[in-house]
C-alpha positions in Angstrom: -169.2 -25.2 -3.8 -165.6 -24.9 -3.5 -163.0 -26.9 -5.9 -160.0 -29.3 -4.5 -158.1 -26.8 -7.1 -159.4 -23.7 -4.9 -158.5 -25.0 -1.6 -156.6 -22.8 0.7 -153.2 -24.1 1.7 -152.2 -25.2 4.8 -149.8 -22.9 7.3 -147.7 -23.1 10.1 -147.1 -20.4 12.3 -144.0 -20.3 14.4 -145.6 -21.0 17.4 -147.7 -24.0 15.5 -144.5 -25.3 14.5 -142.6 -24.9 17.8 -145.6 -27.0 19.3 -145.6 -29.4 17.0 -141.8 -30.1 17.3 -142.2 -30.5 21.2 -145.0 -32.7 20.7 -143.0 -35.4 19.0 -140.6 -34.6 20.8 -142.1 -35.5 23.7 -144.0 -38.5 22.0 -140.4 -39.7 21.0 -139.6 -40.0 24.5 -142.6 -42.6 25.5 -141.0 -44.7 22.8 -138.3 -44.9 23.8 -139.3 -45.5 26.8 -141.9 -48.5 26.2 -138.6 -49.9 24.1 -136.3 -49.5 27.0 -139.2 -51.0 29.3 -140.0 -54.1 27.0 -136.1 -54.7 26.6 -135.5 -54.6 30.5 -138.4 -57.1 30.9 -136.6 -59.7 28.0 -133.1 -59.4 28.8 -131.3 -59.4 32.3 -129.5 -56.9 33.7 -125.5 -57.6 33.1 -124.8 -55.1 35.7 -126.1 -55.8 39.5 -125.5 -52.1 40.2 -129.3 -51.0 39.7 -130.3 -53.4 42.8 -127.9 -51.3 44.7 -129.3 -47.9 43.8 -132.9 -49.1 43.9 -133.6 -52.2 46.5 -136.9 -53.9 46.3 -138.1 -54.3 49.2 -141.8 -53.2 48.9 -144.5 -53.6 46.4 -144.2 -50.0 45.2 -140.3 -49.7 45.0 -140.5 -53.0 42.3 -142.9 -50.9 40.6 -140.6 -48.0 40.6 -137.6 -50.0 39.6 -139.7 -51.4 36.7 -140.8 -48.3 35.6 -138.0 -45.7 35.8 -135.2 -48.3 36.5 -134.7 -48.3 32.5 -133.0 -45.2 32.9 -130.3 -45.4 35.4 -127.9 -47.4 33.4 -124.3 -46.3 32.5 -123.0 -43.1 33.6 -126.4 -42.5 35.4 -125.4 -44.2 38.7 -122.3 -41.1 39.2 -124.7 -38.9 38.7 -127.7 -39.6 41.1 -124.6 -40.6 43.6 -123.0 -36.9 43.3 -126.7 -35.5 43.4 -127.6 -37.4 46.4 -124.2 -37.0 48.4 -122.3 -34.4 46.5 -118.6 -35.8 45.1 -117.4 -38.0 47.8 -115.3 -39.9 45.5 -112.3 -38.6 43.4 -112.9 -40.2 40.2 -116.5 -38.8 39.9 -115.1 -35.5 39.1 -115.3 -37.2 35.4 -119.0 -36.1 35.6 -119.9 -32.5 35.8 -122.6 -31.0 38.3 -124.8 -29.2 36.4 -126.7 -32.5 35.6 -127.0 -33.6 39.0 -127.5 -30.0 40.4 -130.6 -29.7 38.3 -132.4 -32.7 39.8 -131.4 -32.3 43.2 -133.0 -28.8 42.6 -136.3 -31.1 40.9 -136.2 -33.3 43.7 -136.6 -30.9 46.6 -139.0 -28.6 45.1 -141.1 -30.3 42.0 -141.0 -33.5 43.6 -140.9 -32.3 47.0 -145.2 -33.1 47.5 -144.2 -36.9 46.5 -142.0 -37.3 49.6 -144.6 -39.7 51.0 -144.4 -42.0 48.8 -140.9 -41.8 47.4 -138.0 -42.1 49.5 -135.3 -38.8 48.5 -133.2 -41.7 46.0 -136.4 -42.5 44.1 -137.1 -38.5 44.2 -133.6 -38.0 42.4 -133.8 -40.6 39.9 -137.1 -39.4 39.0 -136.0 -35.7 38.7 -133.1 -37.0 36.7 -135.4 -38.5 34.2 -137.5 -35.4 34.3 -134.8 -33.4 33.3 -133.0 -34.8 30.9 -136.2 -35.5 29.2 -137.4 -31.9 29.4 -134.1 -30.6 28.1 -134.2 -32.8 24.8 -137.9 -31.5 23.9 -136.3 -28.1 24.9 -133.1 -28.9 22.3 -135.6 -30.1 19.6 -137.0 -26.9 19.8 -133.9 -24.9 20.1 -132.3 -26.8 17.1 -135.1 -26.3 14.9 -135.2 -21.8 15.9 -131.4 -22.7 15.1 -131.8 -24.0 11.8 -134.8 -21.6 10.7 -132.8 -18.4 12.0 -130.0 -19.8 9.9 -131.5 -21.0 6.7 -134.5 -18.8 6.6 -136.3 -21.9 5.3 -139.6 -23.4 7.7 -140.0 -26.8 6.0 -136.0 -27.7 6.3 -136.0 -26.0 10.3 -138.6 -28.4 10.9 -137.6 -31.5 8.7 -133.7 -31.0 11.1 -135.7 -31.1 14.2 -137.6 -33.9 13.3 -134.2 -36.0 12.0 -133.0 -35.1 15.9 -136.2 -36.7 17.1 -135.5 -40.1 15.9 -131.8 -39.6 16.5 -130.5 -43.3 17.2 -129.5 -42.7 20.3 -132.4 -41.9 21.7 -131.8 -44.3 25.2 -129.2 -42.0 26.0 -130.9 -38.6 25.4 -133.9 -39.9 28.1 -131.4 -41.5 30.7 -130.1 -39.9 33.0 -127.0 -38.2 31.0 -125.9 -35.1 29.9 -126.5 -35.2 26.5 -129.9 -33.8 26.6 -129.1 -31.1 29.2 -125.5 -30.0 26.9 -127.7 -30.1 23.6 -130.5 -27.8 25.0 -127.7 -25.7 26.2 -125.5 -26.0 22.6 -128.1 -24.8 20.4 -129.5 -21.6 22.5 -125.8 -20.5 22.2 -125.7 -21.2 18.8 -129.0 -19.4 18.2 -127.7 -16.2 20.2 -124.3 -16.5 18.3 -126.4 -16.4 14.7 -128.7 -13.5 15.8 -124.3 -12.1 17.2 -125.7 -11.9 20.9 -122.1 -13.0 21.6 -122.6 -12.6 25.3 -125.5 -14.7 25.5 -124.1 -17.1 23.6 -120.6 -17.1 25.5 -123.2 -17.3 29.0 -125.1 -20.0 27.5 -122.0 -22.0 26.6 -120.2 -21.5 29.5 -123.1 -23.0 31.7 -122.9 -26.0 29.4 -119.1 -26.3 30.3 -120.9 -27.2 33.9 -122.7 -30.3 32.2 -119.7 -31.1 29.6 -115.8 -30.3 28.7 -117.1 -30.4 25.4 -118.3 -27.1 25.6 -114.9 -25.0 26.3 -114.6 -25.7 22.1 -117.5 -23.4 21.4 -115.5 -20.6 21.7 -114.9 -21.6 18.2 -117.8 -20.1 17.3 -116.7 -16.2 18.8 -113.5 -16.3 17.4 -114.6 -17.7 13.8 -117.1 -15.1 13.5 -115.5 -12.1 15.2 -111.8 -12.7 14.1 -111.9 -15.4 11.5 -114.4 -13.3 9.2 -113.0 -9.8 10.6 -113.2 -7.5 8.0 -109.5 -6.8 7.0 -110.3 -3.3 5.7 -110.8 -2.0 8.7 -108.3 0.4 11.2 -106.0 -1.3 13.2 -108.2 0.6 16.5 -111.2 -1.4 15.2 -108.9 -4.9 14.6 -107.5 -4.5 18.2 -111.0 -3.9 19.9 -112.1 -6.6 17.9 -109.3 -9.0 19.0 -110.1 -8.0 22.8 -114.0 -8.2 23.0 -113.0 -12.3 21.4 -110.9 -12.9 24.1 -113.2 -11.6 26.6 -116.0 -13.6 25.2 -113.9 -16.8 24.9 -113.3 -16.0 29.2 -116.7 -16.2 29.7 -117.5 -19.0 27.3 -114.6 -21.0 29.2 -115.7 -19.8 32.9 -117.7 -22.5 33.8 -115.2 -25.1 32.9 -112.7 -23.6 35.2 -115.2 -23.1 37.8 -116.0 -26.6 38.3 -111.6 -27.3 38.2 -111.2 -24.8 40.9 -113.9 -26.6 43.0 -111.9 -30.0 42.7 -108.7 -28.0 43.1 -110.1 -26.4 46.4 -111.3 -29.9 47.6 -107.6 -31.3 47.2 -104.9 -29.5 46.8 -105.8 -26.4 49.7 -106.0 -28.0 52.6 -102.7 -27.8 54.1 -104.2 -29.1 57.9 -104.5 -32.3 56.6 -102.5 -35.2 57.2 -103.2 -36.8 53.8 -101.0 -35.5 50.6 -101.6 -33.5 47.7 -103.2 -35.5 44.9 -100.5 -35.8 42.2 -102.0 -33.3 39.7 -102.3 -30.4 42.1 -98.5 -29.7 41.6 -99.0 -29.7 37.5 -98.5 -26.9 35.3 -102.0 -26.4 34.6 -103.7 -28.4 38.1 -107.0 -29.8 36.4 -108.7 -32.6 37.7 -110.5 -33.6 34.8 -107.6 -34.7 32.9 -106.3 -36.8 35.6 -109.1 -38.3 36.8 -109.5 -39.4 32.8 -106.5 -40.4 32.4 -106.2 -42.2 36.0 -108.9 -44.0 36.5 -110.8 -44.2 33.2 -108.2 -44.6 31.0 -109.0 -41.9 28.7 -107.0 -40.3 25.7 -105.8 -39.3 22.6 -106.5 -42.5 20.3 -106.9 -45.0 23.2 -110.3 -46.0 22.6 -109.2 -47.5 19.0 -108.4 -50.9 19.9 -109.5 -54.3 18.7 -111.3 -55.2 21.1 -113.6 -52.3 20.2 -114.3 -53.3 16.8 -118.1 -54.6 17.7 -118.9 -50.8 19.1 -117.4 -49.4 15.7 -118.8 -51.7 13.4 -122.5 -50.9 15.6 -122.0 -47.1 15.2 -121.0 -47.8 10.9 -124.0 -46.9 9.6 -124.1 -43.2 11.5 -120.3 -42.5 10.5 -121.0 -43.6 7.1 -124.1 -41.3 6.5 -122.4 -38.8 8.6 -119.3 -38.9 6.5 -121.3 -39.1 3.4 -123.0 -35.8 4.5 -120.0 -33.7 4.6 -118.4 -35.3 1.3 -121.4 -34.2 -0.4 -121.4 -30.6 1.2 -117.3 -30.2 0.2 -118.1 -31.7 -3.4 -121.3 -28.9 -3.5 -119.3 -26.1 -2.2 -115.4 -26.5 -2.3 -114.7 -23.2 -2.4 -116.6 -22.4 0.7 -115.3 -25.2 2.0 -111.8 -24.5 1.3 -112.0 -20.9 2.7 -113.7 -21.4 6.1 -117.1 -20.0 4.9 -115.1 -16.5 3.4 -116.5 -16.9 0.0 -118.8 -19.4 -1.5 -119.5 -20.5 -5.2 -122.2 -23.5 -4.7 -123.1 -26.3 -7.0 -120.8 -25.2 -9.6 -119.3 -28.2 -9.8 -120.8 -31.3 -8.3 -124.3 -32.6 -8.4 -126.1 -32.7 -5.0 -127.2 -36.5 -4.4 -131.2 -35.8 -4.9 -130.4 -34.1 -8.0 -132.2 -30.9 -8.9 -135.1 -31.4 -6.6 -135.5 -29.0 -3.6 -137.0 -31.8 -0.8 -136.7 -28.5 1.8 -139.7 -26.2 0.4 
């Protein structure tokens, strides 16, 4: 008879692990869910836009409404209204397509079967939810292959995935946002960009530049890695074709972002049979839409958003920035020298005690 002492330990494959994340994942999402659902029963709705996007007129579409109607809130109404009737309205160009492209795509194939019973709005909020909730299991995943690629360590790969599963802001990874969709999409470029697949990376990032701005910044990535850590011994041939093959990446990375600015640009400022005039920013330097419609309509800038009247929203998001913040204190006080050279060199815990002391919580 075997001994507690002679037990064989317990292992996780990848693939075991993998599943496991995208279980929780998943379970995460009914959570949040049944949350969102018992706080929608015990608190009206401030905003009377929901009626409008889903009317009760029937048994079935008050079930609906109950049901999925905890997710359009926010943002979510642009972007079942662009995936329904495409961007009628200037100021929806604030919201990128890939988001609503994807569940119109949902809608009329997944969902087609359901037509029946769901009228084609119902179809797209549904798909909406479907897909933002698939792509955050999908970035759970993605983040934890991230973090194992990068550390090399199971137990921490899986203990980061797991953090990102209770994330805070769960409502607004299941709703129907971008988050979700520009996460998935982050961390496959960031896994291709530690394994250097730079082009799959830069592809990867520049279809999230269709779901976000945001993601015109990862070029960051090419150019630290390619230029930033170039090795300086090297001929000046080797610099040069270094220097090129970054740029070229960077285009791609930033193709989808002008992509979706050309659209808007070929919407309003080409049609020269028109009797109405050019929008304003078609005559700029740079003619982007985004920026305008920010700045026009939303009120969106550099530092605007810190005003007093905002105080509540900071003093709600206090205890993220503060861990947050702590976080990066402690890696700077751990690692200065890496720190201080961009990752060049690195002389850890030489100087600073890490806040769990000697204890290794990862393996």
């Amino acid at each position: 008879m075997e001994t507690l002492s002679k037990r064989t330990p317990i292992t996780h494959s990848p693939v075991n692990r993998i599943g496991t994340v995208a279980y929780y994942a998943l379970i995460s999402r009914l959570v949040i869910w049944a949350l969102a659902g018992v706080s929608h029963a015990l608190i009206q709705d401030y905003d009377s836009a929901l009626e409008l996007i889903l009317p009760i007129e029937t048994t079935s579409q008050q079930l609906f409404k109950s049901v999925f109607g905890v997710f359009l809130r926010w943002d979510a109404f642009y972007f079942v209204h662009i995936a329904e009737k495409g961007y009628v309205f200037e100021q929806a160009h604030a919201f990128f397509p890939l988001v609503p492209a994807l569940s119109r795509l949902v809608a009329n194939t997944l969902l087609a079967p359901l037509s029946f019973m769901l009228d084609y709005k119902q179809q797209l909020v549904l798909a909406g939810v479907i897909v933002a909730n698939v792509s955050f299991t999908v970035a759970a995943v993605q983040l934890y292959r991230l973090t194992k690629e990068l550390f090399g360590r199971e137990q921490f790969a899986y203990l980061t995935a797991m953090l990102y599963v209770l994330t805070p802001s769960g409502i607004f990874m299941s709703a129907i946002y971008t988050e979700s969709t520009f996460s998935a999409l982050s961390f496959t470029g960031m896994l291709f960009a530690a394994r250097k697949q730079y082009l799959l990376a830069a592809i990867a990032w520049s279809i999230s530049c269709t779901a976000r701005s945001n993601g015109i910044l990862y070029a960051g990535f090419i150019i630290y890695d390619l230029v930033v850590c170039m090795d300086l011994s090297k001929s000046f041939s080797h610099k040069l074709f270094v220097f090129v093959k970054a740029g070229l990446l960077c285009l791609v990375t930033w193709i989808g972002f002008f992509a979706v600015q050309l659209y808007g640009y070929s919407l309003y400022c080409t049609d020269t049979t028109s009797n109405i005039d050019a929008r304003p920013w078609c005559n700029g330097n740079i003619p982007l839409i985004y920026t305008f419609v920010q700045d026009f309509y939303w009120n969106v800038g550099f530092l605007r958003y810190y005003e007093v009247k905002q105080i509540p929203n900071f003093l709600m998001a206090a205890p993220m920035i503060i861990l947050s913040t702590s976080g990066i204190i402690y890696y700077v006080l751990f690692d200065t020298h890496r720190a201080l050279t961009l990752g060049r060199s690195s002389t850890p815990g030489m100087h600073a005690p890490l806040p769990f002391g000697n204890i290794d919580i990862w393996d």
